[in-house]
C-alpha positions in Angstrom: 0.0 0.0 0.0 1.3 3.6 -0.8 0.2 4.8 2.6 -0.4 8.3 2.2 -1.8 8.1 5.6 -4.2 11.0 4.4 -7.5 10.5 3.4 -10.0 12.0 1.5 -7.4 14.5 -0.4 -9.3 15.2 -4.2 -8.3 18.9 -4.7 -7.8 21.1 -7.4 -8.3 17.9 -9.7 -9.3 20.0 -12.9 -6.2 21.7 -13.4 -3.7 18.8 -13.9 -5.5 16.5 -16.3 -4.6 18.7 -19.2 -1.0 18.3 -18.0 -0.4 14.7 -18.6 -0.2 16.0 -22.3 2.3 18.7 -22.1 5.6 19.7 -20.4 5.8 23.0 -20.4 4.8 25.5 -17.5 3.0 28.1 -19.2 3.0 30.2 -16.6 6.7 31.5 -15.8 5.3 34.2 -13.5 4.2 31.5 -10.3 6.6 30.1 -7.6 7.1 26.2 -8.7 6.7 23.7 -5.6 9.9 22.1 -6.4 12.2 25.0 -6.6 10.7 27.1 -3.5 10.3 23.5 -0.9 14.0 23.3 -1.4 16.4 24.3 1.5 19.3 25.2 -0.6 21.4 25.2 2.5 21.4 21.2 2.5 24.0 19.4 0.0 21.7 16.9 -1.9 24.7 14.4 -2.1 24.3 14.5 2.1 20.4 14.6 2.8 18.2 14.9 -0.5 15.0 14.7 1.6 15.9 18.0 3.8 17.9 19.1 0.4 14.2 19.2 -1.0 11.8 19.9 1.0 13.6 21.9 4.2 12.5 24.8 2.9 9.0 23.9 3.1 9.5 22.4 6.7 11.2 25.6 8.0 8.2 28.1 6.4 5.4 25.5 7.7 6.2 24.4 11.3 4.0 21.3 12.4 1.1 22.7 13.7 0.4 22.3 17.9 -2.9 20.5 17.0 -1.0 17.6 14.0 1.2 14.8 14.6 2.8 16.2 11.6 2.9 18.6 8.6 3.8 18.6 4.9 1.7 17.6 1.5 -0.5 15.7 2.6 -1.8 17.7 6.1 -2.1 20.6 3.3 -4.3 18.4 1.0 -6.4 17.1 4.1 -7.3 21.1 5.5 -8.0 21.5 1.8 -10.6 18.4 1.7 -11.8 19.2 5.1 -13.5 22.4 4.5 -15.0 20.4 0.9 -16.3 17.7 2.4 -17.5 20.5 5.6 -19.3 22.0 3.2 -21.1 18.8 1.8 -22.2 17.7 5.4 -23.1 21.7 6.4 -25.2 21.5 3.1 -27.1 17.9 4.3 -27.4 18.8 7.5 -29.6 21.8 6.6 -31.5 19.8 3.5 -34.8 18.5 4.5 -34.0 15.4 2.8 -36.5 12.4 2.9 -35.6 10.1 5.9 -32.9 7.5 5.0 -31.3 9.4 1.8 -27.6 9.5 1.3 -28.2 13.6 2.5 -30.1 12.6 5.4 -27.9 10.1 6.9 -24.7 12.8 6.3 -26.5 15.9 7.8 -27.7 14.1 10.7 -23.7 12.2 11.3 -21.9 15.4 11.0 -25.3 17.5 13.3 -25.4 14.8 16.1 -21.0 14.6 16.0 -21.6 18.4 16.0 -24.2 18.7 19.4 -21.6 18.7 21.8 -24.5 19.6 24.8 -26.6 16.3 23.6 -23.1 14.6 23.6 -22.2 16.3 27.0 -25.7 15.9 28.5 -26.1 12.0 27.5 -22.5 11.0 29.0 -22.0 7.3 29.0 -25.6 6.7 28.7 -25.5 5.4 24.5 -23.7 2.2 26.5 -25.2 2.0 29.2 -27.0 -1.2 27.7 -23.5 -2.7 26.8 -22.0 -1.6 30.5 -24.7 -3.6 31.8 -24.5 -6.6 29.4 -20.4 -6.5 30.4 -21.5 -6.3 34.4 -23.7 -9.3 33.9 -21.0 -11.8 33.3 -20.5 -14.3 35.6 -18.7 -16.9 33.8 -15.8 -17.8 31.1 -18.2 -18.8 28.7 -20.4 -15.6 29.1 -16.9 -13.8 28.4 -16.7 -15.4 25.3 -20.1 -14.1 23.9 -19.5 -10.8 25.1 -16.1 -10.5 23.2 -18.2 -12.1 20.1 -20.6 -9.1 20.6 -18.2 -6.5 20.9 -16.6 -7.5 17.8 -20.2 -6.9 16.2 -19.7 -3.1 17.4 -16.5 -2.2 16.7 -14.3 -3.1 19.4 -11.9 -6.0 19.3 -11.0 -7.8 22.5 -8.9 -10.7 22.5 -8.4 -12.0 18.9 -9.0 -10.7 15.7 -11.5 -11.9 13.2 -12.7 -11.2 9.4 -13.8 -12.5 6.3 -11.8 -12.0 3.5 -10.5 -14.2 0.3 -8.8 -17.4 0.7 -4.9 -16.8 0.3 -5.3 -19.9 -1.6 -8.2 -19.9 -3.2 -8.8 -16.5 -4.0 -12.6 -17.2 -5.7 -13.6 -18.0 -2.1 -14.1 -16.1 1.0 -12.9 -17.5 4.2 -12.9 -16.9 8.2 -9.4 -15.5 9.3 -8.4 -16.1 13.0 -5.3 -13.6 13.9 -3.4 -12.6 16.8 -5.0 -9.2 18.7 -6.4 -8.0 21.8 -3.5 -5.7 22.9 -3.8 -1.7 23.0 -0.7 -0.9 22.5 -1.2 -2.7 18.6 2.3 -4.3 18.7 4.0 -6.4 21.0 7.6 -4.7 21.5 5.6 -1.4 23.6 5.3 -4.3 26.2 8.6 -5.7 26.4 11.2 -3.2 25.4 12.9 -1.6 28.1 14.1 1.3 26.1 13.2 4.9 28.4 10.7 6.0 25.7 8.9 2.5 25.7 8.4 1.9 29.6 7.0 5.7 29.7 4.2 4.8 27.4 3.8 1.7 29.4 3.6 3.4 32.4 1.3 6.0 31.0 -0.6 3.4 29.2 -2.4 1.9 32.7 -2.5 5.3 34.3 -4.5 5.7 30.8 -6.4 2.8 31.3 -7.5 3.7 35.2 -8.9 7.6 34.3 -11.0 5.4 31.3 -12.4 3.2 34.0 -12.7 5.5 36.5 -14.4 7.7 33.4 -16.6 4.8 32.9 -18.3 4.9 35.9 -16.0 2.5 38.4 -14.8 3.7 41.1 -11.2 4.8 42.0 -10.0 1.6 44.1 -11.5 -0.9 42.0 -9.9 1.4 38.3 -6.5 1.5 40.0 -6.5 -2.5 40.2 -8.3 -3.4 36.9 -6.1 -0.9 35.1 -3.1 -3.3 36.6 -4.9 -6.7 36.0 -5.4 -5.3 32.1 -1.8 -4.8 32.1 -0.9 -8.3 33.3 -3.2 -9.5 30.7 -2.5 -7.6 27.4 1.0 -8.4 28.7 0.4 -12.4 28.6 -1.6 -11.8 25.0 1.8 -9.9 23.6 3.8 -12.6 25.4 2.5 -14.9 22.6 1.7 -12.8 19.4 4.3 -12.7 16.5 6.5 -9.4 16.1 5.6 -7.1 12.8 7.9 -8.9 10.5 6.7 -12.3 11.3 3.3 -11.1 10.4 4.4 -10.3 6.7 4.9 -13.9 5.7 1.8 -15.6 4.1 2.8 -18.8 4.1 3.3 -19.0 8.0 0.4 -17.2 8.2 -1.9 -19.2 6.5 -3.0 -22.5 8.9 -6.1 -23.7 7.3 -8.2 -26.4 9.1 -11.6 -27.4 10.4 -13.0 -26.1 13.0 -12.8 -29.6 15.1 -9.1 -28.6 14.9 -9.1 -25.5 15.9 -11.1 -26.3 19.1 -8.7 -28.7 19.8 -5.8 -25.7 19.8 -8.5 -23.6 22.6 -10.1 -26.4 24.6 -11.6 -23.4 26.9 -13.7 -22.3 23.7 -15.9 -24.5 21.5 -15.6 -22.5 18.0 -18.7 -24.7 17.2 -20.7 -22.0 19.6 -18.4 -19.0 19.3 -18.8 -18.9 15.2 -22.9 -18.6 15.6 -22.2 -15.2 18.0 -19.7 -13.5 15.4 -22.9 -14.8 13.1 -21.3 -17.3 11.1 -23.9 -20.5 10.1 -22.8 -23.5 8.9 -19.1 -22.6 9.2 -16.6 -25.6 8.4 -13.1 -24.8 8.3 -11.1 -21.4 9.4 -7.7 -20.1 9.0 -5.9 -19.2 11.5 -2.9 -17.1 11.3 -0.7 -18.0 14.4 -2.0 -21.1 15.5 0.7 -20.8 18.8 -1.5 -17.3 20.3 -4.4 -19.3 20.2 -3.4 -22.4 22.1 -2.0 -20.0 24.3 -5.5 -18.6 25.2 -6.3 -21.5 27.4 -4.3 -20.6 29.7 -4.9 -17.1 29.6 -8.7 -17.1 30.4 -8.3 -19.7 33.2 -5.1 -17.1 34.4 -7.4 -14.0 35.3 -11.0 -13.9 37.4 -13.8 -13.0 35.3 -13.6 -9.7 37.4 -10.2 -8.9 35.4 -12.0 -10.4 32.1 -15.0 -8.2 33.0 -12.7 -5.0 33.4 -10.9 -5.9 29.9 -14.0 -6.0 28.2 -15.1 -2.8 29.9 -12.0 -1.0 28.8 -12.4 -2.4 25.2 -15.4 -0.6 24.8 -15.0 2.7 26.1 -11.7 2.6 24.7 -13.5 1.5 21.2 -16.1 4.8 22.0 -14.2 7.4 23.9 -13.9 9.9 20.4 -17.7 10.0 20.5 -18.7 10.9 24.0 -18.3 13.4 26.5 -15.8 15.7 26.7 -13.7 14.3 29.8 -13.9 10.9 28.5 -12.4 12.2 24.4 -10.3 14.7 26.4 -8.4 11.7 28.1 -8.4 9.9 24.8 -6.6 12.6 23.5 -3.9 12.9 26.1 -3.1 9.3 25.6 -3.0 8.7 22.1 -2.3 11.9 20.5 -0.4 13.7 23.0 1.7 10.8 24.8 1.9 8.5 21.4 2.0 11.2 19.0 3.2 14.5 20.4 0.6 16.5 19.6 -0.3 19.2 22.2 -3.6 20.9 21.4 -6.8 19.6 19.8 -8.1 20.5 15.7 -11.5 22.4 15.7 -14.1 19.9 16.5 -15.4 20.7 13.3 -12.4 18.9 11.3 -12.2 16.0 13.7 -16.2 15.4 12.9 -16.1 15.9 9.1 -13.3 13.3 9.1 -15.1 10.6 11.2 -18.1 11.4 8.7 -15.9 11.0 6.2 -14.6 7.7 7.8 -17.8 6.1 8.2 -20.2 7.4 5.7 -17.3 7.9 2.7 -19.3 5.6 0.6 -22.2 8.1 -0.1 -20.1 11.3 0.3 -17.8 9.9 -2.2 -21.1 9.9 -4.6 -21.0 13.6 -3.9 -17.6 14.4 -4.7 -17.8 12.3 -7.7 -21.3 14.2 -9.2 -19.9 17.8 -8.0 -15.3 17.4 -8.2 -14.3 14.9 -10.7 -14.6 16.0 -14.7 -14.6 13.3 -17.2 -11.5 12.0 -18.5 -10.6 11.5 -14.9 -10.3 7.7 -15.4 -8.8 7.5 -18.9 -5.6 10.2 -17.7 -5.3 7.5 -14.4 -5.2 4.4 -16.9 -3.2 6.6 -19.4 -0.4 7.0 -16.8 -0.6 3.5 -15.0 -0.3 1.3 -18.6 3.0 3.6 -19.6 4.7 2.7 -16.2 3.2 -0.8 -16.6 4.7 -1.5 -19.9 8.3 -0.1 -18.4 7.9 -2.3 -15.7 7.5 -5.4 -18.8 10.7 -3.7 -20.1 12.7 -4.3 -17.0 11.7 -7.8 -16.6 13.0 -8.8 -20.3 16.2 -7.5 -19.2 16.7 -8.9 -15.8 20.2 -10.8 -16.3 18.9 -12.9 -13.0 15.9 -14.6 -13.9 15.1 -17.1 -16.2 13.2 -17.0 -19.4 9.9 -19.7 -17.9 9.6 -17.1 -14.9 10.0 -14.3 -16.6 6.8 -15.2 -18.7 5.3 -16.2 -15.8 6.3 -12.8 -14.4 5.2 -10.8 -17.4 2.0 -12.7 -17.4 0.9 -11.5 -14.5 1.7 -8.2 -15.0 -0.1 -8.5 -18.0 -3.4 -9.7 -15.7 -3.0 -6.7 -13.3 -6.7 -5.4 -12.9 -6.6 -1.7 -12.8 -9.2 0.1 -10.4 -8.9 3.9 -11.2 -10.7 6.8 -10.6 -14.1 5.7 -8.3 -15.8 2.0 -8.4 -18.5 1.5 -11.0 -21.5 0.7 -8.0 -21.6 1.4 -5.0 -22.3 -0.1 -1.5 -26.0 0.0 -0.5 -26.2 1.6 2.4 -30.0 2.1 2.9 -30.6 -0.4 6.2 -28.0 1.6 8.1 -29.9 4.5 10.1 -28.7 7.1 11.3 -30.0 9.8 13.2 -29.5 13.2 15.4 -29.9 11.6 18.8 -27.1 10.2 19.6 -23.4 10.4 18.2 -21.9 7.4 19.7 -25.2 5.1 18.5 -24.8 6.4 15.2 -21.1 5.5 15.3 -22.3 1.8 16.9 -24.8 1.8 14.1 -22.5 1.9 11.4 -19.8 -0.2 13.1 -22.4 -3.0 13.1 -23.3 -2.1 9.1 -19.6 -2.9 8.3 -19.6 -5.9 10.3 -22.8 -7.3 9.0 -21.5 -6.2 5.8 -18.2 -8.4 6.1 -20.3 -11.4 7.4 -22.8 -11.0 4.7 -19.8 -12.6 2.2 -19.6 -15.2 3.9 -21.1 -18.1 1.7 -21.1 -15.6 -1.8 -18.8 -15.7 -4.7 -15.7 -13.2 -4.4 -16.9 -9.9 -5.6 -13.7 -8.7 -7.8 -15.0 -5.5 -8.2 -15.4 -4.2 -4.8 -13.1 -0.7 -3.8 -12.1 -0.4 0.0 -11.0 3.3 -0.9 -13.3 6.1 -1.7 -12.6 8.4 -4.8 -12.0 11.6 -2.4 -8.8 9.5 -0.7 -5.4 10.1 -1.0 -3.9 6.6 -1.1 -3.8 3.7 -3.1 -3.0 0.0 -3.0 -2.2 -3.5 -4.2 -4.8 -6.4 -3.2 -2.6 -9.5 -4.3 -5.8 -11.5 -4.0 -7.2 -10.1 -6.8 -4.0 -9.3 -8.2 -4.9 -5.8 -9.0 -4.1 -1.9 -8.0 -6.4 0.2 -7.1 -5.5 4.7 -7.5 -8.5 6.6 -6.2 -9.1 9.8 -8.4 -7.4 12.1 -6.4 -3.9 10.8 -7.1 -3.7 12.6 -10.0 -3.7 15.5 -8.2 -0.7 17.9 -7.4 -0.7 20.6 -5.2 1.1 23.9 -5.4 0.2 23.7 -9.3 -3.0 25.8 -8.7 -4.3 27.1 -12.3 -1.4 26.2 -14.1 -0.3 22.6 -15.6 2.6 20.5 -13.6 4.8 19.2 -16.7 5.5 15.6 -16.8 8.8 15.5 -14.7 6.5 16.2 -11.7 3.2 13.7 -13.1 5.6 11.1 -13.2 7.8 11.8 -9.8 4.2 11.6 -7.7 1.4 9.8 -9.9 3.8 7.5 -11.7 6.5 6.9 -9.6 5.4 7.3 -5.9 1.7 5.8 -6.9 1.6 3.3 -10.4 5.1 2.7 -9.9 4.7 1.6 -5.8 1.8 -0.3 -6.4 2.5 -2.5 -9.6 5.7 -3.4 -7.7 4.1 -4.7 -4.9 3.0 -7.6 -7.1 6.7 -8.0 -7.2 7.7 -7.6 -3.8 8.7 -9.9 -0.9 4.5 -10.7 0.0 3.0 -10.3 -3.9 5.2 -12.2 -5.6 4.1 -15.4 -3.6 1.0 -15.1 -5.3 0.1 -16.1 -9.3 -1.5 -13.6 -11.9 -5.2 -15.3 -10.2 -4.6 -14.0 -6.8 -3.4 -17.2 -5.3 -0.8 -17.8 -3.0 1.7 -20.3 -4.9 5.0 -20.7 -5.7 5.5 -20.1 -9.9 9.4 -19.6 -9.4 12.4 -21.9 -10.3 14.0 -22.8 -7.0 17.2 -20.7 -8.4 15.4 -17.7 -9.7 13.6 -17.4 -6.1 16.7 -17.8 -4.2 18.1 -15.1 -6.3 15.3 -12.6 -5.8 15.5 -13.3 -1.6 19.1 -12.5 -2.0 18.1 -9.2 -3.6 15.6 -8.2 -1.1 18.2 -9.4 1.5 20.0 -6.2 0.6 17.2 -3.6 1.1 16.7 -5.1 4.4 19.9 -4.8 5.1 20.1 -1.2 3.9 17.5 -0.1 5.7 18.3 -1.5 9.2 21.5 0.7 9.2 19.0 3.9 9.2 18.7 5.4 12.4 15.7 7.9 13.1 15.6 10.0 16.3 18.6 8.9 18.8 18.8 5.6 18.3 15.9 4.0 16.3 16.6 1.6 13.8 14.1 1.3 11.0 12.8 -2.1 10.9 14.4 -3.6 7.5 12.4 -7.0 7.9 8.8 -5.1 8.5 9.6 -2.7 5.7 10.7 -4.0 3.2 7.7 -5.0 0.7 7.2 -1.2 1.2 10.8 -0.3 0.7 11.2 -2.8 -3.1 7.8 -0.5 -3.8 9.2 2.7 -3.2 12.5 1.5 -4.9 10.6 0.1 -8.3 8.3 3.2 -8.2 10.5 5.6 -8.6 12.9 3.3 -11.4 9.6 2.8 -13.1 8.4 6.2 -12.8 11.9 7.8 -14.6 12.1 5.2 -16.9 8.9 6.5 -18.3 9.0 9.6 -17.6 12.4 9.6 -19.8 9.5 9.2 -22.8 8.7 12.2 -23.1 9.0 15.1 -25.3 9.7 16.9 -21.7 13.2 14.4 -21.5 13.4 13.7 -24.9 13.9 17.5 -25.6 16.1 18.6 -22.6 13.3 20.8 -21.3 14.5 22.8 -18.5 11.6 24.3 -16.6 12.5 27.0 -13.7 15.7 26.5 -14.1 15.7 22.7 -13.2 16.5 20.2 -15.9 14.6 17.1 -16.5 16.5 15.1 -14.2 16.4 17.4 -11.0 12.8 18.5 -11.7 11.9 14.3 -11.6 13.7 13.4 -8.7 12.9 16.5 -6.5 8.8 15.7 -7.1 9.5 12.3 -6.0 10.7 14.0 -2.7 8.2 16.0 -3.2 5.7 13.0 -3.1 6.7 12.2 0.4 7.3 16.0 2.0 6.3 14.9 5.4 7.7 16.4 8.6 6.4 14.5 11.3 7.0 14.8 15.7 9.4 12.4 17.2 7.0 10.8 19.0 4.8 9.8 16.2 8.0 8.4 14.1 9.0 6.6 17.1 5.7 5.0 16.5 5.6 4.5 13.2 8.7 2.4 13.6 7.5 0.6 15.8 3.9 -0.2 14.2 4.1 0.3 10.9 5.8 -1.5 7.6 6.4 2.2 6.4 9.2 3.9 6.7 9.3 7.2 8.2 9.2 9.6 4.9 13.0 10.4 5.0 13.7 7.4 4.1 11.5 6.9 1.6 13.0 9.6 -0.1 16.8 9.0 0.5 16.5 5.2 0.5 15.7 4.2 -2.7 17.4 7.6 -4.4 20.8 6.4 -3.0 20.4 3.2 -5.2 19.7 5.4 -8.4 22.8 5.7 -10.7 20.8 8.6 -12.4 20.4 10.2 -9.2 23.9 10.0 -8.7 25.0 12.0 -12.0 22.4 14.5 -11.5 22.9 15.6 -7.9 27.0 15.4 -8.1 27.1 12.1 -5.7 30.9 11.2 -4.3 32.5 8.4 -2.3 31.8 9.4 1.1 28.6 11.3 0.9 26.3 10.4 3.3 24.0 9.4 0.2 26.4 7.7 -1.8 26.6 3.2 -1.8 29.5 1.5 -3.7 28.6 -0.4 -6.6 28.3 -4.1 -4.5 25.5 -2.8 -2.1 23.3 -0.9 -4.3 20.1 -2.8 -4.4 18.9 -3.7 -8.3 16.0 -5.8 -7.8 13.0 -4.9 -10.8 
């Protein structure tokens, strides 16, 4: 996935699509992005990421109320006041009662009453509280977990329906590791200073929500403790990030006699009914060694510390949508202590973005009718089959593969399903309702929607032509189950270019090279190239050509576990990688075709930057992100990102071309001899 980590971002879309078919800048006059972002200070050859976009970090500090700043937070203030206007506008229609306007005005008006949201507390779960306070034994924890999977929360394990790695016509039940706060389990064992903070702010988190809640103050102090010791145990036995990034380990298929077998404590033959699963057969589950771990786990704590869990799990899963003390504290903890950011956005944004996030569907029917023109699609496919036919290029010439998986290579690049622009049908939404009462019910309505949604596959053929992105989101991705990429309409956009055209150094540094470039290489990287031009997870290499390829991608790990972000935080080269081969074959992919046209071809130089620089500084321009160092201290330790630095300098320092253009020398800080620069695609 590209991983924008910005949605909804479809700005200023009209005044680029002309510009796929020209290079010049026609308007001399302007400031151009890439020339005024740079921080002329820097030596490129050192640090081409500051080199190219310091100059936009030091005019735009991050805001107090942002985990970080650059492109994309520009793009998402942008779309905020677009889509503000849209719910403003449905909020004051008079709209017949379950419309698409309806259900949008009355999100964003009941998100918007904060005296109905102050006034109503924790009464919208009450009901659930009560259901949680009733259990009195394991097997009444069990159905409550079930339940609150139904609503949004996700205690314990995780479960989902979603295509057979194997069998990618089918859907299946998936089993995984979860049940821990913190998301990963190195925030519970690392002893680093930074790490035991969080932990230790983590259950002072934990008693305030309780306490919050309703419990009182002795009985918050030790549950906060007891759900320590328990997410703790759950870690104890859930794979680290990398582990989680190999199908094949992660793919146990077997009945569901077997599976009970692996949880004695839990008959799956009971369980599957609650999640609402009939006539279920056979799961998969991903680490078969978490589960049979459980056992011991649920028998370990009282069904007072069980009962606490699940209490925390659900006003942890609600506190954004209720009263003020309660999202206040939510705040502290995850933004503030996890993310260094000091001050809250207007409520206003932080509504029209979970309006956004739950009702996307129908306001991406908007933003399609009222922001896209036509041609939108065709300039997407346009741009995604000229990087798609270098990428065939490069395969003929690779000196390291064979000629039968090359052909097996350059058929399924050939069978790469293309989903650009916005999906051709949309989800019906009608039996979701959604009114002005309540805030958090609406949010619990539409949590159970998407759930009943996701169970509803369950039994029906594989629907190929389903998008998990809306139109008016700034990201894109590679499903190797349906061995296709998928580029939301907004991709094409480029900011900074308003009412003039970008010429095609920058089209091709950001839409082909950061976006086409990333995602059709992910069909080729460590995960997508276990699975065939169908979608299936199987093996179509020689046993030689495959151990080449791991030797290549050996080399980018290896790369990137030298980096070190903050004072002493290694990037993760084993998580990262599939995105780090993407970012590397984006930007090859996206120069290769940029070089043809008439733009390279002719030597254009446009503000004073040839070809080559202009191409290169919009691919760091495609990840101008300046983030806190709390939230990069995250990401490396959640995410199979790399921070954006990295992302830049990375896979430019493997670039010969890159090299020549920005004066590179033995002993620059972005210079690699010859032996480690990684040539994979």
């Amino acid at each position: 996935m590209l991983f924008r980590n910005l949605a909804n971002a479809c700005v200023l879309l009209s005044v680029v699509l002309a510009a796929c078919n020209t290079s010049t800048n026609k308007n001399e006059n302007k400031p151009d992005p890439l020339v005024t972002n740079r921080d002329t200070t820097v030596n490129p050859a050192q640090d081409f990421f500051h080199y190219a976009d310091g100059g936009w970090f030091k005019a735009h500090p991050i805001p107090s109320s942002e985990r970080s700043n650059g492109i994309f937070r520009t793009i998402q203030d942008t779309i905020n006041d677009q889509v503000r206007r849209i719910c403003e506008e449905a909020s004051k229609a008079n709209d017949a009662t379950g419309s698409n306007k309806q259900k949008i005005g009355d999100f964003f008006a009941s998100g918007m009453d904060t005296v109905n949201i102050e006034k109503a507390g924790i009464a919208p779960l009450k009901n659930e509280f009560a259901a949680i306070d009733s259990i009195n034994s394991i097997d009444a924890v069990i159905a409550a977990i079930a339940h609150l999977h139904s609503i949004g929360a996700s205690p314990l394990f995780s479960f989902y329906i979603s295509q057979d790695d194997k069998i990618s016509d089918k859907y299946a039940m998936l089993f995984a590791q979860g049940g821990i706060g913190l998301g990963v389990r190195d925030y519970y064992f690392d002893n680093d200073g930074r790490t035991k903070n969080i932990r230790n702010e983590y259950v002072k988190h934990i008693q305030k929500m309780l306490q919050l809640s309703g419990t009182d103050s002795a009985t918050a102090s030790a549950g906060a403790l007891n759900i320590m010791k328990l997410e703790t145990e759950l870690a104890a036995h859930s794979r680290k990030l990398a582990e989680l990034r190999d199908p094949e380990k992660n793919y146990n298929k077997m009945p569901v006699a077997q599976f009970n077998k692996l949880t004695p404590a839990i008959n799956w033959n009971n369980v599957l009914p609650l999640l609402g699963i009939k006539n279920g057969d056979t799961v998969i589950v991903g680490q078969p060694e978490f589960y049979s771990a459980l056992n011991n786990t649920l028998s370990k704590f009282s069904i007072k510390d069980w009962k606490a869990y699940l209490r925390w799990n659900l006003i942890n899963a609600y506190a954004s949508y209720l009263n003020k003390a309660i999202d206040d504290e939510n705040f502290y903890f995850n933004a503030t202590i996890l993310s260094g950011v000091k001050e809250r956005k207007p409520r206003w944004k932080t509504v029209v973005e979970n309006t956004n996030g739950y009702l996307g569907e129908l306001i991406g029917q908007v933003y399609v009718k009222e922001y896209l023109p036509e041609g939108t699609k065709d300039k997407l496919v346009e741009i995604g089959n000229n990087i798609r036919d270098v990428f065939a290029g490069h395969i003929k010439k690779l000196d390291w593969m064979s000629d039968s998986t090359k052909t097996k290579a350059l058929y399924k690049l050939s069978k790469i399903v293309m989903k650009v622009g916005y999906p051709d049908k949309w989800k019906d939404m009608s039996n979701l309702t959604i009114d002005r009462s309540s805030y958090a019910q609406n949010v619990m309505h539409a949590n159970q929607w998407f759930y009943n949604y996701m169970i509803s596959k369950w039994g029906k053929p594989v629907d190929r032509e389903e998008w998990t992105m809306m139109p008016q989101t700034y990201n894109a991705y590679y499903n190797p189950s349906n061995n296709e990429i998928v580029v939301p309409a907004c991709n094409i956009i480029v900011p900074g270019f308003e009412g003039r055209m970008p010429d095609d150094a920058v089209l091709y540094g950001i839409i082909g090279g950061s976006t086409f470039g990333h995602e059709i290489t992910h069909g080729f990287d460590d995960q997508g190239s276990q699975y065939d031009d169908k979608g299936n997870l199987r093996n179509w290499w020689t046993k030689e050509d495959r151990e080449k390829f791991l030797a290549k991608t050996k080399l980018i790990v290896e790369q990137f576990n030298n980096y070190v972000m903050l004072d002493s935080l290694h990037i993760n080269g084993d998580a990262t990688q599939g995105e780090n081969i993407a970012d590397l074959g984006g930007v090859v992919m996206g120069y290769e075709a940029f070089k043809k046209t008439n733009q390279y071809k002719n030597n254009e130089t446009v503000a004073g930057l040839t070809p080559d620089q202009r191409y290169f500084l919009a691919y760091g321009y495609a990840w101008m992100v300046n983030a806190t160092p709390e939230s990069i201290a995250r990401q490396i330790r959640i995410d199979v990102h790399s921070p954006a630095q990295y992302r830049v300098n990375g896979p430019l320092s493997n670039i010969p071309e890159f090299y020549k253009t920005f004066n590179v020398k033995p002993g620059d800080a972005m210079y690699r001899a010859d032996s480690l620069r990684v040539v994979i695609w």
